[in-house]
C-alpha positions in Angstrom: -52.9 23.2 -5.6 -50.3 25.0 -3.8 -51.0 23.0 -0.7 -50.9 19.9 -2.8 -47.4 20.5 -3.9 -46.1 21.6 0.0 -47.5 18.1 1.0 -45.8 16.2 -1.4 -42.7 18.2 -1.4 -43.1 16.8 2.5 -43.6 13.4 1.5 -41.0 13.1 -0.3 -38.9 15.0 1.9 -39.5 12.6 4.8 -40.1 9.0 2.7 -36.7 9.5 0.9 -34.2 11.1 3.9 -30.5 11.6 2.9 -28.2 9.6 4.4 -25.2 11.4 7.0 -22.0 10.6 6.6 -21.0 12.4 9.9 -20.3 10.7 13.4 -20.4 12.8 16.4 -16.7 14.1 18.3 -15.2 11.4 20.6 -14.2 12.5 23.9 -11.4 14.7 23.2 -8.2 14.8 25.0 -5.9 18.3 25.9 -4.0 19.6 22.4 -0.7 20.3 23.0 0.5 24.4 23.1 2.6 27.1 22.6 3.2 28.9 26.2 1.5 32.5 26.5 2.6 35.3 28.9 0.3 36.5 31.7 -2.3 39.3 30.7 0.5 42.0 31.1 2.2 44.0 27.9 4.9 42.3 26.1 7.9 43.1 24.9 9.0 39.8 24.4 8.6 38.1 21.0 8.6 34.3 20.0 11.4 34.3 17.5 11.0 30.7 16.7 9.5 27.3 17.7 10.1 24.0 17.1 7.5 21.1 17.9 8.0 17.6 18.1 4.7 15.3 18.5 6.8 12.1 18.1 3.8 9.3 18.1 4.7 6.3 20.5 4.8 2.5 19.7 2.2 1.1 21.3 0.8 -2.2 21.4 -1.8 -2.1 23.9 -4.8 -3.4 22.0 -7.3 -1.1 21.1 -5.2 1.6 22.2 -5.7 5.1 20.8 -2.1 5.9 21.3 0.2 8.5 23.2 2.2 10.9 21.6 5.7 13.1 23.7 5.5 16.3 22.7 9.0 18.6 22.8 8.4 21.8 22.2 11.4 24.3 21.6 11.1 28.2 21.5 14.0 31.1 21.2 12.0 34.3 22.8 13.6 37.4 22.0 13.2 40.2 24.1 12.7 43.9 21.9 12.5 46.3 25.0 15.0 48.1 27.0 14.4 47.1 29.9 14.1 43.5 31.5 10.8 41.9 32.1 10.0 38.8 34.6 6.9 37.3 34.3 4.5 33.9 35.2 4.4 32.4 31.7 1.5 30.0 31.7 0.8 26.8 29.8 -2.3 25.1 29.8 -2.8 21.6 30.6 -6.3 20.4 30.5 -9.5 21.5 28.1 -13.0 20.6 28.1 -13.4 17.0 26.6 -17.3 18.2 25.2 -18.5 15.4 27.8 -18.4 17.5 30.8 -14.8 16.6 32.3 -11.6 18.4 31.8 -8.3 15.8 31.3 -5.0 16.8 31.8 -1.7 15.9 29.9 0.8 14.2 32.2 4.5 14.2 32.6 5.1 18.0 32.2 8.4 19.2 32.6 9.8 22.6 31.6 13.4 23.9 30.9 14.9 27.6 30.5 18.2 28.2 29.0 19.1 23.9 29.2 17.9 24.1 32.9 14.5 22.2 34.3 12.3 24.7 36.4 9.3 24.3 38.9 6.5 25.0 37.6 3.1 25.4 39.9 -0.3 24.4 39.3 -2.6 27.0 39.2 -6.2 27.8 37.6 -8.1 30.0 34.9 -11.9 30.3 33.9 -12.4 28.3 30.6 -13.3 30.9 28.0 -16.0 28.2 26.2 -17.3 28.4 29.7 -16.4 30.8 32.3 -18.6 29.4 34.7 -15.6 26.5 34.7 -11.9 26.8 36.2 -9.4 24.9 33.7 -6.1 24.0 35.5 -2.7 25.5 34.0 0.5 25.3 34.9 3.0 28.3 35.5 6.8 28.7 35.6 8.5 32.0 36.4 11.3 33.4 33.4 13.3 36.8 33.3 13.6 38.2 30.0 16.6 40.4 29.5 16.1 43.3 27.6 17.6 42.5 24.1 18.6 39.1 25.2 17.3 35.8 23.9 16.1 33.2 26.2 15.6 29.3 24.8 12.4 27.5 26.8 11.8 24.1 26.6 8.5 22.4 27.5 7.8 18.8 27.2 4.6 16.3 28.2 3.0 13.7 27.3 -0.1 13.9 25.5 -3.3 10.7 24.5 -4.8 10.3 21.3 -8.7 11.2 20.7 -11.2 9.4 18.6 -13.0 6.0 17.8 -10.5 2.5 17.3 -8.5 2.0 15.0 -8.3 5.7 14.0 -6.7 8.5 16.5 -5.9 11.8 16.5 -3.4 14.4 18.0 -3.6 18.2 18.3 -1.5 21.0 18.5 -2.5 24.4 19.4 -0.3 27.5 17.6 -2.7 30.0 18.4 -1.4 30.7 21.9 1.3 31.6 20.7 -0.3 35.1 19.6 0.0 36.6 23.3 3.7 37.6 22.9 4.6 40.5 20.6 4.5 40.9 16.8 4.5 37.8 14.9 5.6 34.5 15.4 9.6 34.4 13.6 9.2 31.2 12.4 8.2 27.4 13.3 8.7 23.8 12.3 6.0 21.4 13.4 7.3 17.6 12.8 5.1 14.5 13.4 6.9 12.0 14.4 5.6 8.3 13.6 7.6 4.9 15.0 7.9 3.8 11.5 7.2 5.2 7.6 4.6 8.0 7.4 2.7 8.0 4.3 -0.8 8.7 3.5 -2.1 5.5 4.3 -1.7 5.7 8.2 -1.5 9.9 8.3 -5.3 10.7 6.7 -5.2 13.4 4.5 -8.2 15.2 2.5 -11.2 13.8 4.2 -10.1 13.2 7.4 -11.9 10.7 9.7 -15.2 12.8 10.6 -13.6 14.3 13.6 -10.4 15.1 12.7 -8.3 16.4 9.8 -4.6 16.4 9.1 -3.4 19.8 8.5 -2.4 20.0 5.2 1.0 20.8 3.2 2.8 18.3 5.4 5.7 17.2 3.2 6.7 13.4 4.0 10.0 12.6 4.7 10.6 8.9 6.3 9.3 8.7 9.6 8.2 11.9 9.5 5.5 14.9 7.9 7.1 18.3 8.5 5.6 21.4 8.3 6.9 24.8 8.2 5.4 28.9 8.9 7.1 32.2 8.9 6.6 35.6 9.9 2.5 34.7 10.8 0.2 35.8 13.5 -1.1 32.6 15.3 -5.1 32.2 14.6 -7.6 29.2 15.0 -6.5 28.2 11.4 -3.1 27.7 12.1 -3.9 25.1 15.0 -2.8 22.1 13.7 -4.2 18.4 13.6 -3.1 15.2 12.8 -5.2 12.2 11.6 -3.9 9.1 12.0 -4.6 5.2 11.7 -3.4 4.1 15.5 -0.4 2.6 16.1 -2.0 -0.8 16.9 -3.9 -1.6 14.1 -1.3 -0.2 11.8 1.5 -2.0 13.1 -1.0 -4.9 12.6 -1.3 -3.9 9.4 3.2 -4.0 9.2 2.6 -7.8 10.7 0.7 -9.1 7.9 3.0 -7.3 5.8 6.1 -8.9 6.5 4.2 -12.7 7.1 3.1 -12.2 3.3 6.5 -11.7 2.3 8.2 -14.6 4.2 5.7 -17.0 3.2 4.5 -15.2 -0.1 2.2 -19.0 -0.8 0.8 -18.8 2.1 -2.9 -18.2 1.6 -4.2 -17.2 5.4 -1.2 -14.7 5.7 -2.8 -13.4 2.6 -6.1 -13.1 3.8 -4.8 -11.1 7.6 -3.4 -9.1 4.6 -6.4 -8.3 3.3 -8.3 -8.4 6.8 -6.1 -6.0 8.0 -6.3 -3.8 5.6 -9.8 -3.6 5.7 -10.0 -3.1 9.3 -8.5 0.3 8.4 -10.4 1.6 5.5 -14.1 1.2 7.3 -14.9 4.0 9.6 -18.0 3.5 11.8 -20.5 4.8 9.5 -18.1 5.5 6.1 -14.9 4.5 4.5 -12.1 6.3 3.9 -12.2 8.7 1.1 -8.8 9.9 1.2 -6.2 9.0 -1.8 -4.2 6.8 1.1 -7.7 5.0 2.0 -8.5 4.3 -1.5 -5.4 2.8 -2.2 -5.9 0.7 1.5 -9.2 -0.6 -0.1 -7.4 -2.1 -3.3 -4.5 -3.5 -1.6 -7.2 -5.4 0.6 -9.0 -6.4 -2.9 -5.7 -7.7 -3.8 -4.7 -9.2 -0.9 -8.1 -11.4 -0.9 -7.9 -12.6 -4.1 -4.6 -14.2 -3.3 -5.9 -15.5 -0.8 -8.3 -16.9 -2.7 -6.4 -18.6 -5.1 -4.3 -20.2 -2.8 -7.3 -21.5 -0.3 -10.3 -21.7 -2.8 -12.1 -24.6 -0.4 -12.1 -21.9 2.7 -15.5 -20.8 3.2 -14.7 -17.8 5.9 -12.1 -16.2 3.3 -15.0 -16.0 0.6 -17.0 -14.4 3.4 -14.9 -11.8 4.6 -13.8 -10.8 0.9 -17.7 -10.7 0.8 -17.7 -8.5 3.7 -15.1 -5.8 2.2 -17.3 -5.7 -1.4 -20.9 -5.3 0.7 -19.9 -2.8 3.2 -18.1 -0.4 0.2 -21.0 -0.5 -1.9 -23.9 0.0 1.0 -21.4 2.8 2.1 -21.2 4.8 -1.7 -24.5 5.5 -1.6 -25.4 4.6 -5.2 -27.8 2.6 -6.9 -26.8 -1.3 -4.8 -29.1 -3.3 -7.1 -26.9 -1.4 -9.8 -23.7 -1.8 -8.7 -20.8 -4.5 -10.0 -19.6 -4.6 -6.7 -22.7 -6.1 -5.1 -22.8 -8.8 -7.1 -19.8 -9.7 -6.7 -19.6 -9.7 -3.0 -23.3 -11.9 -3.1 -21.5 -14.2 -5.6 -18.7 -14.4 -2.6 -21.2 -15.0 -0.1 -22.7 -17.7 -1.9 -19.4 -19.3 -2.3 -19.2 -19.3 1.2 -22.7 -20.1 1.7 -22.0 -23.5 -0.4 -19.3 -24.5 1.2 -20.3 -24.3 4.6 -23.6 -23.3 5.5 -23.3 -24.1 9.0 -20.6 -22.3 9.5 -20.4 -19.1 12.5 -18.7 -16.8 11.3 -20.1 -17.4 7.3 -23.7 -17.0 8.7 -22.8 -14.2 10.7 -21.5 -11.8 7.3 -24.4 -13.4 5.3 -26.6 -11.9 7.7 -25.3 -8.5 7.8 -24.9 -8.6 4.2 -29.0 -9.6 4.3 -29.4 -6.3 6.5 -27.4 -4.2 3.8 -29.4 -5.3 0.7 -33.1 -5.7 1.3 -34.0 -8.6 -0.6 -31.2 -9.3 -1.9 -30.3 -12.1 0.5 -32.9 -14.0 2.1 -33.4 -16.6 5.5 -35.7 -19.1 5.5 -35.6 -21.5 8.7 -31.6 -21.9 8.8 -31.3 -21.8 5.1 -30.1 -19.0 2.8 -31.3 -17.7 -0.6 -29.9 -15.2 -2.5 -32.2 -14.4 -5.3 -30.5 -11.2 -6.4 -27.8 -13.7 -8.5 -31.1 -15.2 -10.4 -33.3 -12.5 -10.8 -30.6 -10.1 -11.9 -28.5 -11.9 -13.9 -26.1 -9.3 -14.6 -22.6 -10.0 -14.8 -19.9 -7.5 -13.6 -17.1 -6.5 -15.2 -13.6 -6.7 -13.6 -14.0 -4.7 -10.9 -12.3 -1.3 -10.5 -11.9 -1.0 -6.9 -11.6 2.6 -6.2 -13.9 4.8 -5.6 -13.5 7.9 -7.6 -10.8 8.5 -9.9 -8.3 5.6 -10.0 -5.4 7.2 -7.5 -1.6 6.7 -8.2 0.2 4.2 -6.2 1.8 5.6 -3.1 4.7 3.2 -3.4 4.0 1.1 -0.2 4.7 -2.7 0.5 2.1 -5.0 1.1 1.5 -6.0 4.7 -1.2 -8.3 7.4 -3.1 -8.1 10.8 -1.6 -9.4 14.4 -4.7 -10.8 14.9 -5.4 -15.1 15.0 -6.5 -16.2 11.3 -10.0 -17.3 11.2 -10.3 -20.5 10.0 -10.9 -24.5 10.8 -10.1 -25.2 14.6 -8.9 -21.6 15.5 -11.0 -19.5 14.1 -13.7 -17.7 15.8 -16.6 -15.7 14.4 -15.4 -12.4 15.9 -11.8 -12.4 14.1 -13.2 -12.5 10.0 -16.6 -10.0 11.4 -15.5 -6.3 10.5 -18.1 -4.3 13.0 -21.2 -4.2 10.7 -23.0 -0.5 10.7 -26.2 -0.4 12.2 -28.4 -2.3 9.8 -29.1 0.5 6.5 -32.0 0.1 4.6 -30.7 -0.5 0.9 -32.4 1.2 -1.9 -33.0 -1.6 -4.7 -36.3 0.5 -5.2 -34.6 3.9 -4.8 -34.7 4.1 -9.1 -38.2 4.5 -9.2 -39.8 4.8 -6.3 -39.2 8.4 -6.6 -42.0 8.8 -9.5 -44.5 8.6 -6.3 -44.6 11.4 -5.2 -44.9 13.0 -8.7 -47.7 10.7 -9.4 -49.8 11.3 -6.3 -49.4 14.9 -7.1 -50.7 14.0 -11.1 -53.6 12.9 -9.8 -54.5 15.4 -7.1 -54.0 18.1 -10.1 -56.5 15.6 -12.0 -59.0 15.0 -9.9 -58.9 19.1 -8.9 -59.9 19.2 -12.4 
C-alpha cells in the first residue's frame, strides 16, 4: 500500500505541475560603484557620498535606457601621516552570458580638478580564472586633511522591454576605514517618479527597487548613516523604461486635449497595459495594480465613445484574458473571463474577418481550453452558453483594492489600431507562450485519490 500511495503522490505530482512565475536574469550591464583603495591599510575613511543615477530621456524605441551617474565623496584622512595611493574603480562585470561590458564616458575629479585615470586589470572574484578591467587614478591623502573625489560615467539599463533596471554598488565602499559617515543615493527620473514607473514590492522578476525611497518630484531619495557597506546595502532600481513610459505621458496628455476622443482613449488604455504585463506575469506591485485599473478605465471610455470598433473590444478583451490566465485561479470561475469572452465576442460580431480581432481571439482560445473554439474560419465561444453566469461589476485589482496614487491619466506614442491604419501588431500585447487553462483544475484533482480508493479496494 505504501507503494501505492508514492505512485500516486507521483502522479499527481507530475499530472498537476505548479506554474513559475519566474523569468530567467537578462544580460546584465556594469552597476555603478563606490571607489575602493588598493589592497594596502587605510587610514583614510569615506566621510560621505553622494550619488546621483539621473535616468536619461530617451526615445529610441525599445530602448532599455541610459542612466549618468555623479558620484560625490568627502574622504577624510584619520592618520598622521600622509598616504598616496592607486584608488581603483571598476568598470565592467560579468553579464552571466559570458562577456564582461564596460560603462563608458568615465571621467574623474579630485579636489574640482579632472585626473587621468589608466586602465588596468583584476581577476574577477565570481571567477578568478577571468581578468575584469578597472580603471585607476592616483590621490594623496593628507594626514588629517579632507579630500572631495568626484567620479562620473555613464551607465545602460538591464532587463526585458518595456521594463529596465539600474544598479548601484555601496559595498565597495567597505575597503576604506571604519564606517561609511553618511550617504544620499537620489534617482533621478526626466519627469514625476511615482510607483507606477519606479516598481516597488515585487519588483519585475529580476530586479527590485530598494526600498524606503521617499518620493519627492522627479526624484526617490534615499539616505544611510554611520553603516558598514555589505551586499544588502547595494542598491537597485526597477523601473518602467523611459520609452514606454513617456508613451504612457503621450496618451496622457492626448486624453486630456481631446477628452471625447475615443481612440486617444483606447492608446490610454493600450498603453497602460503595455506596462502592467511582464513576459510571463503582471505587475503585483501597489503602482502596477493601480496601472491595470486605469487601463480598465481608460477602455471603457473608449468604449463608450466607439462602441461599433471591433479592435477596441478586442484589445480590452486582451487586458481581461491575459490578467485572469496570469492569477492562477479557477478561469472557468472567474468574472473576469467572462467578461473578456463577452468582449471578444463583441468583437467577433462585428468583424469576424478582421486581423488583428482574429489574432487576440486566438490567443484568448490558447489561454482558455475550450472556452473559445475554431471551426474552419469561424469562431464559437461556448463558455458564454454553457456557463451562463453573469459577472458582477468587476473589481479590477488583484488583491486588496490599493489607494490611489494621485496620478493623471495618460496614452501610448504608438499609431491607433483601427480602420485604414491599423495593423494587427499595434492592438496585439505579446501573448505568453500558449498556458494550458485549468477549467477542469476543480475536480480533476479527486483522480488521484480515486485511483488510490481503488487500488486499497481491490488490495482487499
Amino acid at each position: 500500500m505504501k507503494r501505492i500511495c508514492f505512485l500516486v503522490l507521483l502522479f499527481a505530482l507530475l499530472a498537476f505541475p505548479t506554474d513559475v512565475r519566474a523569468d530567467i536574469a537578462p544580460p546584465a550591464q556594469p552597476p555603478g560603484s563606490n571607489p575602493q583603495p588598493g589592497t594596502e591599510i587605510t587610514q583614510v575613511r569615506m566621510a560621505a557620498e553622494t550619488v546621483v543615477i539621473e535616468v536619461q530621456r530617451d526615445i529610441t524605441p525599445e530602448s532599455l535606457g541610459r542612466a549618468r551617474v555623479s558620484a560625490d565623496f568627502k574622504m577624510q584622512n584619520l592618520g598622521t601621516a600622509e598616504e598616496s595611493m592607486a584608488v581603483r574603480f571598476p568598470i565592467s562585470a560579468s553579464d552571466g552570458w559570458g562577456s564582461y561590458p564596460e560603462i563608458t564616458n568615465l571621467q574623474v575629479k579630485v579636489n574640482g580638478k579632472q585626473v587621468q585615470h589608466r586602465r588596468t586589470t583584476y581577476p574577477d572574484e565570481n571567477n578568478p580564472d577571468n581578468d575584469i578591467p578597472w580603471a585607476e587614478f592616483d590621490i594623496t591623502f593628507p594626514a588629517g586633511g579632507d579630500v572631495s573625489v568626484n567620479v562620473a560615467y555613464d551607465l545602460n539599463g538591464t532587463g526585458y522591454y518595456p521594463f529596465t533596471a539600474f544598479y548601484y554598488i555601496l559595498e565597495t565602499g567597505a575597503g576604506w576605514k571604519d564606517t561609511i559617515g553618511s550617504a544620499d543615493i537620489i534617482l533621478r527620473l526626466p519627469y514625476e517618479a511615482s510607483p507606477q514607473n519606479v516598481i516597488l514590492d515585487f519588483g519585475i522578476g529580476w530586479a527590485e527597487t530598494t526600498p524606503g525611497g521617499v518620493f519627492q518630484g522627479n526624484e526617490v531619495r534615499w539616505h544611510f548613516e554611520d553603516f558598514e557597506p555589505g551586499l544588502e546595502q547595494n542598491m537597485e532600481f526597477a523601473l518602467v523604461a523611459p520609452t514606454a513610459w513617456q508613451g504612457v505621458l503621450a496618451a496622457r496628455e492626448s486624453t486630456r486635449k481631446n477628452p471625447n476622443d475615443g481612440e486617444a482613449w483606447g492608446m490610454l488604455g493600450k498603453a497602460y497595459k503595455q506596462v502592467f504585463f511582464m513576459s510571463k506575469a503582471y505587475r503585483e506591485d501597489a503602482g502596477g495594480q493601480e496601472i491595470y485599473r486605469l487601463s480598465i478605465e481608460a477602455y471603457e471610455k473608449c468604449l463608450a465613445l466607439k462602441p461599433e470598433d471591433a479592435q477596441w473590444h478586442a484589445g480590452f478583451a486582451d487586458l481581461l484574458a491575459q490578467h485572469s490566465m496570469w492569477r492562477f485561479t479557477e478561469i472557468n470561475s472567474n468574472p473576469e473571463t467572462y467578461r473578456a469572452l463577452n468582449e471578444i465576442n463583441t468583437a467577433l460580431e462585428l468583424a469576424p474577418n478582421d486581423p488583428v480581432v482574429r489574432e487576440i481571439a486566438l490567443g484568448i482560445r490558447n489561454m482558455f481550453d475550450g472556452a473559445v473554439t475554431l471551426e474552419g474560419d469561424k469562431f464559437d465561444i461556448p463558455w458564454l452558453t454553457q456557463t451562463p453566469t453573469p459577472w458582477p461589476t468587476l473589481e479590477p485589482t488583484v488583491e486588496e483594492p490599493t489607494p490611489t496614487l494621485g496620478i493623471t491619466p495618460p496614452p501610448p506614442t504608438d499609431t491607433p489600431p483601427g480602420e485604414p491604419t491599423r495593423t494587427a501588431a499595434p492592438e496585439t500585447t505579446p501573448t505568453p507562450a500558449p498556458q494550458r487553462s485549468n477549467p477542469l483544475c476543480g475536480s480533476a484533482i479527486f483522480l488521484p485519490l480515486m485511483v488510490m480508493a481503488w487500488f486499497a479496494w481491490k488490495r482487499r
